[in-house]
C-alpha positions, -999 to 999 in steps of 0.1 A, spaced: 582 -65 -414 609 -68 -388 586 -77 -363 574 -103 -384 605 -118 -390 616 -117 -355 583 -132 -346 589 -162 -369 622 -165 -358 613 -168 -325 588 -195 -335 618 -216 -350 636 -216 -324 615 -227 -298 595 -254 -320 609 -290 -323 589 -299 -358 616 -272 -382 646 -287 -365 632 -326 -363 625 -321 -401 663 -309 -406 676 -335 -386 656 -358 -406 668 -348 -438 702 -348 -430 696 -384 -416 679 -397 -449 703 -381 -473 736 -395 -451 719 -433 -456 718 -426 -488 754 -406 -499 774 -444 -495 752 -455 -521 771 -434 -542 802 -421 -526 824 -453 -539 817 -441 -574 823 -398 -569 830 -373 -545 807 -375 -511 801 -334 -520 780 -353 -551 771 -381 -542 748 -357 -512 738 -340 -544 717 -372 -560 693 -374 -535 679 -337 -535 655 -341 -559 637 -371 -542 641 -356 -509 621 -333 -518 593 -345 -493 607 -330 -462 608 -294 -477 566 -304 -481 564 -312 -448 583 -279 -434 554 -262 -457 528 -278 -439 540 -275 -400 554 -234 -412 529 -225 -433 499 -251 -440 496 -252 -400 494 -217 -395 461 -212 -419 449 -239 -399 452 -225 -367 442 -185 -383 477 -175 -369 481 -154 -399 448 -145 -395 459 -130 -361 489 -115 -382 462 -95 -403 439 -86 -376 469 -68 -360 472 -43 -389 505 -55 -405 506 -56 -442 497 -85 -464 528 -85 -483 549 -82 -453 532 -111 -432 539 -130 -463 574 -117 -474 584 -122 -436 570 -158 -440 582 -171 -467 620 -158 -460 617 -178 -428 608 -208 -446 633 -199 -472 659 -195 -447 653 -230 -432 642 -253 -463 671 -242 -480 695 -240 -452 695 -277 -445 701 -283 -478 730 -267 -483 745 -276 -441 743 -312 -452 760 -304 -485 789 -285 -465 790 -312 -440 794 -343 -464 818 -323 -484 839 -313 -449 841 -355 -443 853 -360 -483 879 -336 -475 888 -349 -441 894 -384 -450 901 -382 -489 916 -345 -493 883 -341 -517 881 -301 -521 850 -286 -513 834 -269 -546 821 -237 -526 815 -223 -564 791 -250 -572 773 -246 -543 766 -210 -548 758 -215 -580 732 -245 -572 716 -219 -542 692 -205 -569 682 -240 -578 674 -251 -540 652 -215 -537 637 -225 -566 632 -265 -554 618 -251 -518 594 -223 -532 573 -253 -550 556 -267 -517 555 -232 -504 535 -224 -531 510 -252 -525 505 -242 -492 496 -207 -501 477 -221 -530 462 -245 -503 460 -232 -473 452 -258 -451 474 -291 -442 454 -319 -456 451 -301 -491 485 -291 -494 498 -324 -484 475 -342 -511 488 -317 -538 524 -322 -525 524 -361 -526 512 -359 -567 538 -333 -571 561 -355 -558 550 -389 -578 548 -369 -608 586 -357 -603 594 -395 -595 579 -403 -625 597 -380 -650 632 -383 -638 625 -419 -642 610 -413 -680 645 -410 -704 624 -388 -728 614 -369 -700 647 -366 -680 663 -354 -708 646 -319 -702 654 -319 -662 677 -289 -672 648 -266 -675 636 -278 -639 652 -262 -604 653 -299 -592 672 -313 -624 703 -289 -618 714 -309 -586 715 -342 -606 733 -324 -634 761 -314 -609 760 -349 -601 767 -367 -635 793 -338 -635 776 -324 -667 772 -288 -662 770 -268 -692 805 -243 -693 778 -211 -699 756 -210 -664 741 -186 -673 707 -201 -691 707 -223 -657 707 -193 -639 681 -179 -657 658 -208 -652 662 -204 -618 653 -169 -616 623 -176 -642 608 -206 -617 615 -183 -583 596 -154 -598 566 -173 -610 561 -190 -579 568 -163 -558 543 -141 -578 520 -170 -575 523 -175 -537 520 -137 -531 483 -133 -553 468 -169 -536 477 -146 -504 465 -114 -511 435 -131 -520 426 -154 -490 399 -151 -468 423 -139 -435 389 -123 -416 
């Protein structure tokens, strides 16, 4: 699985679309942090627009994963005798790695200016607890692409997921129940209303990460890679 890993690695680092799609987010989210950042700390007010920024982890699905059904490089991965599960263990860390890491860089980032210029301290405990929620947050659209496999499909099914998101953080009766969503924990830590007990956040987490983990892994196992 090493190879594999070093293989996608490799990939990353010598294709523009990962790191366009990083800078992209970071771009977006610091348009959107003064929108807030005269009311709270800049560490959360780069925390409110997670949820709705949830687009650019879909389109690091499509170019990491969607693409690569498309063009039967995992395909190639199989007919070289490596093991389903690590081809798709090896993939999806990659993608992990990446979706989540720009997340939390422009979390760290906004939170080093709060400190510079208004001695805000940065909540490195909050972060670490709000990891498992981003995990959780990124594994959605790499589950639709494994579901998917192809770009145009798993860019349809991405776009309703994301409406239907809009939607019910915009529904009050809905909202309400964010709490037992990955995405709802970042806007929690936003309105500054985390529970004192993590611990049933945490578990939600876990819950959502395994599911669609397990999910990812059987639409895998069972595609047509010949």
């Amino acid at each position: 699985m090493s190879r594999i890993i070093k293989a996608e690695l490799y990939k990353i680092l010598h294709s523009p679309a990962p790191w366009g799609i990083a800078a992209g987010y970071f771009i977006l989210v610091s348009i959107l942090v003064p929108d807030h950042s005269g009311d709270v700390s800049f560490f959360r007010s780069s925390l409110y627009p997670i949820p709705f920024m949830i687009f650019m982890q879909i389109a690091l699905a499509l170019s990491m994963i969607g693409n690569e059904f498309d063009q039967r490089m995992l395909q190639g991965y199989v007919a070289s005798g490596n093991k389903r599960f690590h081809i798709f263990l090896g993939k999806l860390l990659v993608y992990l790695l990446i979706s989540t890491g720009m997340i939390v860089v422009t979390l760290l980032i906004h939170s080093l200016y709060g400190l510079i210029t208004r001695g805000e301290a940065i909540p490195f405990g909050t972060i670490l607890f709000l990891l498992p929620s981003f995990v959780g947050i990124c594994m959605i659209p790499a589950f639709l692409a494994f579901v998917f496999k192809d770009i145009g499909r798993t860019l349809g099914s991405g776009l309703i997921f994301y409406l239907i998101m809009i939607v019910s953080l915009n529904n009050a009766s809905i909202s309400d129940k964010s709490v037992y969503l990955p995405f709802g924990h970042s806007l929690l830590a936003y309105k500054d209303i985390l529970p004192s007990d993590l611990s049933g956040l945490l578990l939600i987490d876990a819950v959502w990460i395994i599911v669609l983990f397990a999910g990812s892994f059987l639409a895998f196992r069972r595609s047509d890679l010949k």
